[in-house]
C-alpha positions as CSV (number, residue, x, y, z in Angstrom):
1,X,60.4,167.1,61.8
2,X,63.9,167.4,63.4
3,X,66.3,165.0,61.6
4,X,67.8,162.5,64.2
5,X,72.1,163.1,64.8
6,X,73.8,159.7,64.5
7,X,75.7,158.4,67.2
8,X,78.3,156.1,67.3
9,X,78.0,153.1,70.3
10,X,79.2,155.5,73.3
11,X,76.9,158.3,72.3
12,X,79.5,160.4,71.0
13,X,77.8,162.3,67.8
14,X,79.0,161.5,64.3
15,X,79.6,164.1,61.8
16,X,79.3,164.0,58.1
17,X,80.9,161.3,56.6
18,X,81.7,159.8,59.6
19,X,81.0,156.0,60.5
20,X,81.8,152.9,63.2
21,X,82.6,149.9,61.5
22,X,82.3,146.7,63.5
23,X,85.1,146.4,65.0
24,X,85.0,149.1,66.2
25,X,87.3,151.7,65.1
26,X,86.3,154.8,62.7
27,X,86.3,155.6,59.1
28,X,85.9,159.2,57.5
29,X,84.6,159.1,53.9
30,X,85.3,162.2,51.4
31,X,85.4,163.3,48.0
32,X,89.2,164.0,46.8
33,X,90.5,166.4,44.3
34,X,89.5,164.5,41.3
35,X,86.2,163.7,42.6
36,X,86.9,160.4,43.7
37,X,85.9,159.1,47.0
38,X,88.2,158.3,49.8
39,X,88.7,156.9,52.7
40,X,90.7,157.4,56.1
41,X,90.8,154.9,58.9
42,X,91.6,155.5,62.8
43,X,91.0,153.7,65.8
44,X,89.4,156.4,68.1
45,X,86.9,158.9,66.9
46,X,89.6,160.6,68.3
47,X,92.6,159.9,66.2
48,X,89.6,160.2,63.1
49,X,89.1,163.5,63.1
50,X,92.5,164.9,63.1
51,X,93.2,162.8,60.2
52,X,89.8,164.7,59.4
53,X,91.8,168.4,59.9
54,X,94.6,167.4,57.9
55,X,92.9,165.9,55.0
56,X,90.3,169.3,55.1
57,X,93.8,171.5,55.2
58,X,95.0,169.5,52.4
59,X,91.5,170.2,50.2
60,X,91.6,173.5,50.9
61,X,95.6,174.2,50.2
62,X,94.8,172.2,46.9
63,X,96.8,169.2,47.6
64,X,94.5,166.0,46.2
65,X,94.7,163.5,49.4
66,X,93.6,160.4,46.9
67,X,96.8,161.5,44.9
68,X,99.2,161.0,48.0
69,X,97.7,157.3,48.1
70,X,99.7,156.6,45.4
71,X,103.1,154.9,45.9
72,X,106.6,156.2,45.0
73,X,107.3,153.2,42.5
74,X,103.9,154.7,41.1
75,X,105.2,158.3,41.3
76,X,108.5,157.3,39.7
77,X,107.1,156.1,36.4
78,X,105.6,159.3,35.7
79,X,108.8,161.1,36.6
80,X,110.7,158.3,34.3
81,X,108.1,159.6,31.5
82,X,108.8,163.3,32.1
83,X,112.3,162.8,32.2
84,X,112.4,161.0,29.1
85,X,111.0,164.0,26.9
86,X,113.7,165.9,28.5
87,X,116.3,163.7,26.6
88,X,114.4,163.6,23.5
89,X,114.3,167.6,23.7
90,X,118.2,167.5,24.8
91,X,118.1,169.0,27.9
92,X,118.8,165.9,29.5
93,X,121.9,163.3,28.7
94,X,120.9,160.3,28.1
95,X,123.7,158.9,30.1
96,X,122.5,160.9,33.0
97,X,118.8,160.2,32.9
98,X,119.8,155.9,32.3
99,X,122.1,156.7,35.5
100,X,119.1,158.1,37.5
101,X,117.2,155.6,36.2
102,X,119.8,152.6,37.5
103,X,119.6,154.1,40.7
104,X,116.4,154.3,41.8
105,X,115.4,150.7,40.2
106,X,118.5,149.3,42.1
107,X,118.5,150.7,45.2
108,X,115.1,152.2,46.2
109,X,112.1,149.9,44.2
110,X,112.0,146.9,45.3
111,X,111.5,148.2,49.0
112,X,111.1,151.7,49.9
113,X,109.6,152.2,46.5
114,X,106.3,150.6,47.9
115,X,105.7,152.8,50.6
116,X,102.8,155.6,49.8
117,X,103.4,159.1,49.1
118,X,102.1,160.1,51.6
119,X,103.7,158.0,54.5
120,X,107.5,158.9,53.2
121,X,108.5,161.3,55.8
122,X,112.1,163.2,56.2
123,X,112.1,160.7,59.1
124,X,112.1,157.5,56.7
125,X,113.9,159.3,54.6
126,X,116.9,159.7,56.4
127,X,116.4,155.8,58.0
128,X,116.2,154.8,54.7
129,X,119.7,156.4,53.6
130,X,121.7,155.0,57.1
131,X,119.8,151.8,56.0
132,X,122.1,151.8,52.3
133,X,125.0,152.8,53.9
134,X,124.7,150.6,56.9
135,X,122.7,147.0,55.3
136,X,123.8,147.7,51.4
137,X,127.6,148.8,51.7
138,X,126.7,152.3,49.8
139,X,129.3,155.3,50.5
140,X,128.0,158.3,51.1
141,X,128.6,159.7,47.5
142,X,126.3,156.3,46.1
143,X,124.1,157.8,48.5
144,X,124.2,160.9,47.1
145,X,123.4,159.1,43.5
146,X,120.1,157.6,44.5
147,X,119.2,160.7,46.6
148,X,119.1,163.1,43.4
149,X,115.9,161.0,40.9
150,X,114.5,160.6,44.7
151,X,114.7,164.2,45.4
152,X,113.3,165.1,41.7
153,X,110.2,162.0,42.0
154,X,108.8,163.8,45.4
155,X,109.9,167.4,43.7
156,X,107.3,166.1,40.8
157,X,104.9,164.8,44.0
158,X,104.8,168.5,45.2
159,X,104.8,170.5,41.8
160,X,101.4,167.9,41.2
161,X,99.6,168.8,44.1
162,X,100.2,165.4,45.7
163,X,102.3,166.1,48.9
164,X,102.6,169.2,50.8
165,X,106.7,169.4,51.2
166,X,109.9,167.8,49.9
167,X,110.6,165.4,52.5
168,X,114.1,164.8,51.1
169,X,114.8,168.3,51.1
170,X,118.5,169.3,53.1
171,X,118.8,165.1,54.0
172,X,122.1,164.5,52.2
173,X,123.6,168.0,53.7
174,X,122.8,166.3,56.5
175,X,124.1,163.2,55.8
176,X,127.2,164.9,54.5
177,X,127.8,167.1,57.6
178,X,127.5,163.9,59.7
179,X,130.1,161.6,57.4
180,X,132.5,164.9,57.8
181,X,132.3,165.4,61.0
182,X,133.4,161.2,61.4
183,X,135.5,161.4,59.3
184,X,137.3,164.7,60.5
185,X,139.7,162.8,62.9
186,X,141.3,160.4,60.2
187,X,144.7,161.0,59.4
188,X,145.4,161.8,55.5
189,X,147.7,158.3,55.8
190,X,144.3,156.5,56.5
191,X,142.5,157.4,53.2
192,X,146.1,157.5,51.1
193,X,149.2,155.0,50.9
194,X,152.3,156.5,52.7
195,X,155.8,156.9,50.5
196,X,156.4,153.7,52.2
197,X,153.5,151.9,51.7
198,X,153.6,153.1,47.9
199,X,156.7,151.7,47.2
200,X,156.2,148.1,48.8
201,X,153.0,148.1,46.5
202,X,154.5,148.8,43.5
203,X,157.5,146.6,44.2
204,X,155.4,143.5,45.3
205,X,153.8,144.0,42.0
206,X,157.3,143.8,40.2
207,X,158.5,140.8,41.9
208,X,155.0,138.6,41.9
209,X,155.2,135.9,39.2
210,X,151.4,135.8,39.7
211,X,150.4,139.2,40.3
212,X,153.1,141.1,38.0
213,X,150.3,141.6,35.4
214,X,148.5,144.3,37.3
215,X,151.8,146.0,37.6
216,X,150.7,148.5,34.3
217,X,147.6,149.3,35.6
218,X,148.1,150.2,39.6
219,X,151.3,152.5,38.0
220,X,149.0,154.3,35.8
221,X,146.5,154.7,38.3
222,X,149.5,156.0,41.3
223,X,151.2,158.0,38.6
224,X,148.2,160.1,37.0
225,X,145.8,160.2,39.7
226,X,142.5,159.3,37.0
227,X,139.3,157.5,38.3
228,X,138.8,153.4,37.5
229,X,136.1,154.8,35.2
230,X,138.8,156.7,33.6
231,X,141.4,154.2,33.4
232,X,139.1,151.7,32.5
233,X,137.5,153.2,29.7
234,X,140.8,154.1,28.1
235,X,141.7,153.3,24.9
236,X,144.8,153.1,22.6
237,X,144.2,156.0,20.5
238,X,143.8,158.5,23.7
239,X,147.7,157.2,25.2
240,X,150.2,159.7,23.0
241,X,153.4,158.5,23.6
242,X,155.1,161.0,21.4
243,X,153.5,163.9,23.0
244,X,154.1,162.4,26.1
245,X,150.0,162.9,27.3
246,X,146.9,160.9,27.9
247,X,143.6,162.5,26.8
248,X,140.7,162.2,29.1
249,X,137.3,162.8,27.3
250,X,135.0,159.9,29.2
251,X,134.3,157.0,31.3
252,X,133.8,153.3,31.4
253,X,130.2,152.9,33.4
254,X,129.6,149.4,34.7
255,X,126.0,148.4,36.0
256,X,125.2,144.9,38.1
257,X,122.0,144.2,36.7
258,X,121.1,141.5,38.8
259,X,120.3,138.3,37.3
260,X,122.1,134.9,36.2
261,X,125.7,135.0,36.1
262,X,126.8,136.0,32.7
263,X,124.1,138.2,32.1
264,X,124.4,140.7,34.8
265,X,127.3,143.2,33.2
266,X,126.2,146.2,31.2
267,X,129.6,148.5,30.4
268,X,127.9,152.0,29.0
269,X,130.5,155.3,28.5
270,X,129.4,158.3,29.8
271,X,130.8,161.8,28.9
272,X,133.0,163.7,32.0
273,X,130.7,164.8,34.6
274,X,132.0,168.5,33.7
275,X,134.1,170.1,31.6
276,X,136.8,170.5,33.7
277,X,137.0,166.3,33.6
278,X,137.8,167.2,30.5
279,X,141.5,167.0,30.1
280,X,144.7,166.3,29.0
281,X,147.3,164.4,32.1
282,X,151.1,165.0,30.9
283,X,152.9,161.2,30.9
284,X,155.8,160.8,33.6
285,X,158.7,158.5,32.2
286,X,157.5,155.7,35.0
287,X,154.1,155.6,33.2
288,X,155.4,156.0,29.4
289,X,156.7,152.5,30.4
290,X,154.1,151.1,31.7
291,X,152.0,151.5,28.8
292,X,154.7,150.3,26.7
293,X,155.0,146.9,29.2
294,X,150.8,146.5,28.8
295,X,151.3,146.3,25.1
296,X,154.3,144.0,25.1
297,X,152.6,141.6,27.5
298,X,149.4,141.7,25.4
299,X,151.1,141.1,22.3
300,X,152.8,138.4,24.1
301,X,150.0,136.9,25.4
302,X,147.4,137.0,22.5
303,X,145.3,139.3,24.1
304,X,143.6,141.8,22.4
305,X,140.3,144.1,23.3
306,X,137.0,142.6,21.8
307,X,134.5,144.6,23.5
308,X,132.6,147.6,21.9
309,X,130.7,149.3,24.4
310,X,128.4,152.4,22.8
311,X,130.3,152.7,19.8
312,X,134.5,152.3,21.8
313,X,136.8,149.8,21.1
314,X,140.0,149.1,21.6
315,X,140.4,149.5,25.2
316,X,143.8,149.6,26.9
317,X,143.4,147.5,29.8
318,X,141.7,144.3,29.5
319,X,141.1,140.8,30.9
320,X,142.7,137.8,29.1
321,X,139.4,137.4,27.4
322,X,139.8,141.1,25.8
323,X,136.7,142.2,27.6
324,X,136.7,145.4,29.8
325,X,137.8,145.5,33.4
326,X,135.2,147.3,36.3
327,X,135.6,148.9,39.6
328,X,135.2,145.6,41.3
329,X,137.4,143.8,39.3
330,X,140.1,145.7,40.2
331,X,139.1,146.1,44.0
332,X,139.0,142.4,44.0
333,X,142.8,142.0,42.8
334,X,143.4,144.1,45.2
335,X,142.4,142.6,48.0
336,X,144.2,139.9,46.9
337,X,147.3,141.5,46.3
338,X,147.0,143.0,49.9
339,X,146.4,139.7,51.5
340,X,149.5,137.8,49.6
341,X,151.7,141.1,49.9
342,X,151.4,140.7,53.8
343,X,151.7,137.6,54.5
344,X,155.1,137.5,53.0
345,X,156.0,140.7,54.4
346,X,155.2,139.4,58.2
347,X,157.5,136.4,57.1
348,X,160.3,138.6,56.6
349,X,159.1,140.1,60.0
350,X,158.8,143.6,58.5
351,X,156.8,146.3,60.0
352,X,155.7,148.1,57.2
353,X,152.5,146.3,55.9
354,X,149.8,147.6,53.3
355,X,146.4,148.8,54.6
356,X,142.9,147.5,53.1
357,X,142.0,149.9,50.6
358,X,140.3,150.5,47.0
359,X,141.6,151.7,43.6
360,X,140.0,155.0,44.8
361,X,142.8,155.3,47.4
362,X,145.3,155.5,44.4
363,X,143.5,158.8,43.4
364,X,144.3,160.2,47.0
365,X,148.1,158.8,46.9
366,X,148.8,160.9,43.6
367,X,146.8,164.1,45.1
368,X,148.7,163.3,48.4
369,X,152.4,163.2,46.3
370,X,151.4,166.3,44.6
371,X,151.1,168.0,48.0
372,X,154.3,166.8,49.4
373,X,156.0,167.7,46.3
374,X,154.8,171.3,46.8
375,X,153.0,171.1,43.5
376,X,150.3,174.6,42.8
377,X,147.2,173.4,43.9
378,X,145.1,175.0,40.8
379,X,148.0,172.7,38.9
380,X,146.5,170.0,41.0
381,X,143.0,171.0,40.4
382,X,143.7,170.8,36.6
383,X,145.3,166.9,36.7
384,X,142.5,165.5,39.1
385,X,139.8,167.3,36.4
386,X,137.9,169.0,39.5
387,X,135.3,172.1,38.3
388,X,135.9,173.5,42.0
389,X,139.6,174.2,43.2
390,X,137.4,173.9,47.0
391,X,137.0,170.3,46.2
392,X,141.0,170.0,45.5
393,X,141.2,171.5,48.5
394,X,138.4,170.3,50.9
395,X,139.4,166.6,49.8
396,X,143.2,166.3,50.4
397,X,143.4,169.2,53.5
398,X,144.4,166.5,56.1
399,X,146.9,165.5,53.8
400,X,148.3,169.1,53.6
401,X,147.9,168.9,56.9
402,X,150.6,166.2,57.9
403,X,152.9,167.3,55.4
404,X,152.8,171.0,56.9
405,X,153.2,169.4,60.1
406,X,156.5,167.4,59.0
407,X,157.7,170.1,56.9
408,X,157.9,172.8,60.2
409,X,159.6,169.6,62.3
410,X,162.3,169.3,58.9
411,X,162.8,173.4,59.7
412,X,163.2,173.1,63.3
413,X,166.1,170.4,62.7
414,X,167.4,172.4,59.8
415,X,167.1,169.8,57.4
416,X,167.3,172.2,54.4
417,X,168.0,168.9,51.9
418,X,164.8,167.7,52.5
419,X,163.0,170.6,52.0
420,X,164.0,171.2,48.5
421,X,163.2,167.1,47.8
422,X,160.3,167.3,45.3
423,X,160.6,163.1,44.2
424,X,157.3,161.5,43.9
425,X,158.5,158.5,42.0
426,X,159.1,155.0,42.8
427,X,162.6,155.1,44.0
428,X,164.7,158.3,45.0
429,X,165.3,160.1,41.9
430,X,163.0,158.3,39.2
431,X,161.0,160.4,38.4
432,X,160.9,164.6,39.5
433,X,158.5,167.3,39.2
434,X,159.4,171.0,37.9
């Protein structure tokens, strides 16, 4: 006798597996990799059976489609368990892996860390990174932090059979290309303080009963071009006075761990991301003294470092409580110094006033003095502690830029004295570069 082909309620004939629920839409019912059945949903017959051709492709190229039900928080704790061996075996830093780690549990679990393997396209990818920069505030190069664990979880995703293709694959050169491109028109005077602005700065500073105490730090920061992390992690016994250097072997790392206030700083120091951070920055006169006001007022004060973060002590610059500065501590003075700097500036009714801007920007200002003070650039390369001269160069072109630009108008009006100026200090003549 002929077995009787089931039909769903317009007549339409069901294959294998196939079924109408109720309300009527359509489910497809399989065996995945591991033996385990699964189930699709659509609702057409329609819609069905291309999820049918997919999930048959997928069987057939070896990819388990119950595997790509699981969901990239679930995905990253078995990366987080691979990783980990790779530390214990050394081929991992620690610091690195507890950085990836940070990451991804501050920026992508509690949200896009839900979503299944198999829904996270380059699509949501890419919405999900304008979403950081746009919602959360993240630069592009924070970006580029959580991007790298993401792009190793769905690496692991593939390698296991799970998903077909990296979805994150190419995203941040994409993202990259795109920031570049916006940010190709800025002037170098946008992301850098002018000789101008420099010197109200640093002379604000001087003459601000209530701000005078950052004075130390912002000079160290103008005059060596190091990163916060840098300057923050600092200690005594890396400032040589009598060789006249400063020794850069790591950084200060601060994590906002969420929670109750007084409970959410974690300080951790991590080695130079490369060799070349690696370094020794020769001490200019201006920032001999500095040092040697940051120990006076200390002394003065009664302040002394308290903190021991993964085995460093004795940290150069401090609160009044001893404990460690951060990246936002110092933004925040900043902004503070900026707002109080102006207001008194338009009192005077002075046109020069100070831009908003970061303790990253003093980075760029030294970079920018070295260009206008016709400094080598591999010189340059060496005191920033880049691995790649390209990035001395990609960063700070606009910067050589203007200063080409103003240098040709100084030859056109034959202005040979201020060709052979090579100043970068405070005040003219201060301090001089050979």
């Amino acid at each position: 006798m002929r077995a009787q082909r089931r039909k769903d309620s317009k007549g339409k004939v069901l294959r294998k597996g196939e079924y109408e629920r109720k309300n009527g839409s359509y489910m497809y019912v399989f065996k995945g990799g591991s033996g385990k059945k699964c189930t699709i949903y659509a609702p057409t017959l329609k819609e069905l059976r291309i999820k049918e051709d997919e999930v048959t492709k997928d069987v057939l190229d070896g990819i388990d489609p119950d595997g790509a039900r699981a969901t990239l928080n679930e995905m990253y704790a078995r990366w987080k368990s691979s990783r980990k061996l790779d530390v214990e075996v050394g081929s991992l830093r620690h610091s690195t892996y507890r950085n990836y780690c940070y990451m991804y549990e501050q920026f992508v679990m509690g949200d896009f860390g839900n979503a299944k393997l198999k829904d996270v396209t380059p699509a949501k990818v890419e919405a999900f990174y304008k979403f950081l920069i746009t919602q959360r505030g993240l630069k592009v190069a924070s970006v580029d932090g959580v991007h790298v664990p993401l792009k190793q979880i769905m690496q692991l995703a593939v390698d296991c059979n799970l998903i077909r293709r990296n979805p994150t694959d190419g995203m941040m050169r994409k993202l990259k290309a795109a920031h570049k491109k916006k940010e190709a028109g800025i002037p170098a005077q946008d992301r850098a303080l002018t000789r101008e602005q420099q010197i109200l700065f640093l002379e604000y500073l001087e003459s601000s009963e209530s701000n005078r105490r950052w004075l130390p730090l912002f000079t160290v920061l103008i005059f060596t071009g190091m990163r916060i992390g840098e300057l923050t992690g600092l200690r005594w016994c890396d400032v040589h006075e009598q060789e006249g250097s400063i020794e850069i072997s790591h950084t200060l790392v601060y994590y906002d761990q969420g929670g109750t206030k007084g409970k959410r700083c974690k300080y951790a120091i991590n080695s130079t991301k490369t060799p070349a951070g690696f370094r020794s920055i020769p001490m200019l006169p201006i920032v001999k003294q500095a040092f040697r006001e940051e120990r006076e007022r200390q002394e003065r004060d009664g302040i002394k470092s308290r903190m021991k973060v993964d085995g460093y002590e004795d940290f150069v610059f401090v609160n009044r409580f001893g404990d460690c500065l951060n990246q936002g501590t110092v933004n925040k003075a900043i902004r503070r110094i900026v707002r109080d700097c102006n207001f008194r500036q338009l009192d005077k009714g002075s046109e020069v006033l100070l831009p908003a801007f970061s303790c990253h920007w003093l980075r760029h200002t030294f970079a920018t003095r070295l260009i206008e003070s016709d400094v080598n650039v591999k010189a340059a390369q060496k005191l920033l502690g880049h691995a790649d001269v390209r990035t001395t160069m990609n960063i700070y072109a606009a910067a050589q830029e203007d200063f080409v630009s103003n240098e040709l108008s100084k030859l056109t009006n034959h202005d040979t004295n201020d060709l052979q100026n090579n100043e970068i200090g405070l005040h003219e003549g201060c301090v001089t570069t050979a």
